[in-house]
C-alpha positions as CSV (number, residue, x, y, z in Angstrom):
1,X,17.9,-2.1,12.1
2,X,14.9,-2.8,10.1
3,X,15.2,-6.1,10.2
4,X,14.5,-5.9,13.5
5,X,11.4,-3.8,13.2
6,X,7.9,-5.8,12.6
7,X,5.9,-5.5,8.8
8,X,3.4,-3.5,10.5
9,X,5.7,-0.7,12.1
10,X,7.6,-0.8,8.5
11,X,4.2,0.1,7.5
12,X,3.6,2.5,9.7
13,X,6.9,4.3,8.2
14,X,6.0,3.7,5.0
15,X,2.4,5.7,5.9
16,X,3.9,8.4,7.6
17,X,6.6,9.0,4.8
18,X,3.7,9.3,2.2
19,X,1.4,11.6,4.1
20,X,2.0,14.7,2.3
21,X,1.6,13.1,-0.8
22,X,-1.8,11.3,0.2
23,X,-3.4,15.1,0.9
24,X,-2.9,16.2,-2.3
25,X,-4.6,13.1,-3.7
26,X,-8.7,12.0,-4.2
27,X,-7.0,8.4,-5.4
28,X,-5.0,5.7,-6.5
29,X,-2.9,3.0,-4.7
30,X,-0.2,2.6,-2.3
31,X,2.3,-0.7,-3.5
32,X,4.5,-2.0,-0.8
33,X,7.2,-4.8,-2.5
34,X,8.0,-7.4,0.9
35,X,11.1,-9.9,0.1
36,X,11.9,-11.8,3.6
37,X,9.2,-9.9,5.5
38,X,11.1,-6.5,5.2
39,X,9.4,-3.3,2.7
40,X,11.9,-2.6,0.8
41,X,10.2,-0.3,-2.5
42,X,7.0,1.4,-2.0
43,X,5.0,4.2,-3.1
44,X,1.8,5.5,-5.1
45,X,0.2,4.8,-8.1
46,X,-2.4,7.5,-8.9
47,X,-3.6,9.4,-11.9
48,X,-2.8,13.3,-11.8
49,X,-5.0,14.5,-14.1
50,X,-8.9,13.9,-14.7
51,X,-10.8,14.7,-17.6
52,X,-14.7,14.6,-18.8
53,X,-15.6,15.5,-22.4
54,X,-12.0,16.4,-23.0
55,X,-11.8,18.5,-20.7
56,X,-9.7,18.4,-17.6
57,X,-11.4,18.7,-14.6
58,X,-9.9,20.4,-11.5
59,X,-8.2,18.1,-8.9
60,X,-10.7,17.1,-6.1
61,X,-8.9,17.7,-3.0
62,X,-7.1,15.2,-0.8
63,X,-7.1,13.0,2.0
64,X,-8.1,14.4,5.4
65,X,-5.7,13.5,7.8
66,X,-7.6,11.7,9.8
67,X,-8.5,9.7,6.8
68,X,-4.9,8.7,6.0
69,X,-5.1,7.7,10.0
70,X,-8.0,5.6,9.5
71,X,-6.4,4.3,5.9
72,X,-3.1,3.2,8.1
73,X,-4.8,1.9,10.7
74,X,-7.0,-0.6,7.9
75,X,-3.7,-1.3,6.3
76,X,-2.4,-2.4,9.5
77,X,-5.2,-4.5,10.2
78,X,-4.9,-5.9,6.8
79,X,-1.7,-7.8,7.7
80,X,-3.9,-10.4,10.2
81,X,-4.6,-11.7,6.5
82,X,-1.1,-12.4,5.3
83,X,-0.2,-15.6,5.5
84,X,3.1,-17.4,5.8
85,X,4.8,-15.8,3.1
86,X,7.4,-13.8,3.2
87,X,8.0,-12.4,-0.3
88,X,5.2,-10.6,-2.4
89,X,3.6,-7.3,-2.7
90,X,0.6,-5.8,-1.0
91,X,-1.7,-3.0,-3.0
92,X,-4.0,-0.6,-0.9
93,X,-6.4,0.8,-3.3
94,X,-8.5,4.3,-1.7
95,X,-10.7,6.5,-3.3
96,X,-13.0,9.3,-1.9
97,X,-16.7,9.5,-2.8
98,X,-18.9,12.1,-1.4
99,X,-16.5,12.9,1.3
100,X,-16.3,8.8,2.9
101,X,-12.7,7.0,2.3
102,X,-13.4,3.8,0.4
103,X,-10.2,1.3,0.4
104,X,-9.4,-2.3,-0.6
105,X,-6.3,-4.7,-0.5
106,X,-4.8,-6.9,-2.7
107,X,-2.1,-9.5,-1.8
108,X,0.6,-11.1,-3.7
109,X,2.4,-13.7,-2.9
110,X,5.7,-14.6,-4.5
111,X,7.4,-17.8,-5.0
112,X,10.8,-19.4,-6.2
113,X,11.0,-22.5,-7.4
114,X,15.4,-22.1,-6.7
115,X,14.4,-22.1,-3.4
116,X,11.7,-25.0,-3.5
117,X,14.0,-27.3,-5.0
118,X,17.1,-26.6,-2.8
119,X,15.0,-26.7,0.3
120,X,13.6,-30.1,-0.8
121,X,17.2,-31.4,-2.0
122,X,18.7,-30.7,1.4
């Protein structure tokens, strides 16, 4: 069945499954690993504590949830810039300063040179 789903509805799944764990965090990153255009492991990176002087700092609160709406929806977008590969991982990276969601994305794209050379051979 998911096979038949497209990356950016797996995505979708993959936001709404991580939700509750994105309002209880100020930061970090969301890693999704694609093999054949299908998420198979993703999750969050983040740091749970913070600490100034050597002292720990209480947790600043978490995301709003119309900011993990508007983080999904950028994530979405995001995928216009993939490009024909099918096997790699993508890394949202979000942070909150002074109350405004600030994200990025990183692509990876993976390769096999197994598959190169058998392609090329047949």
């Amino acid at each position: 069945m998911i096979d038949q789903l497209s990356l950016s509805r797996q995505l979708d799944m993959v936001f709404r499954e991580l939700q509750q764990e994105l309002s209880q965090l100020s930061s970090g990153t969301i890693f999704v690993h694609i093999r054949n255009n299908l998420i198979g492991k993703f999750g969050v990176r983040h740091l749970p504590l913070e600490a100034a002087d050597g002292k720990v700092e209480p947790k600043a609160s978490g995301l709003t949830a119309l900011q993990v709406r508007s983080f999904q929806k950028m994530a979405v977008d995001a995928l216009k810039y993939k490009t024909n590969w099918t096997h790699g991982e993508i890394h949202f990276d979000f942070t909150v300063r002074q109350n405004k969601l600030c994200t990025s994305v990183q692509f990876e794209s993976n390769y096999n040179m197994s598959n190169l050379l058998f392609h090329k051979t047949n």
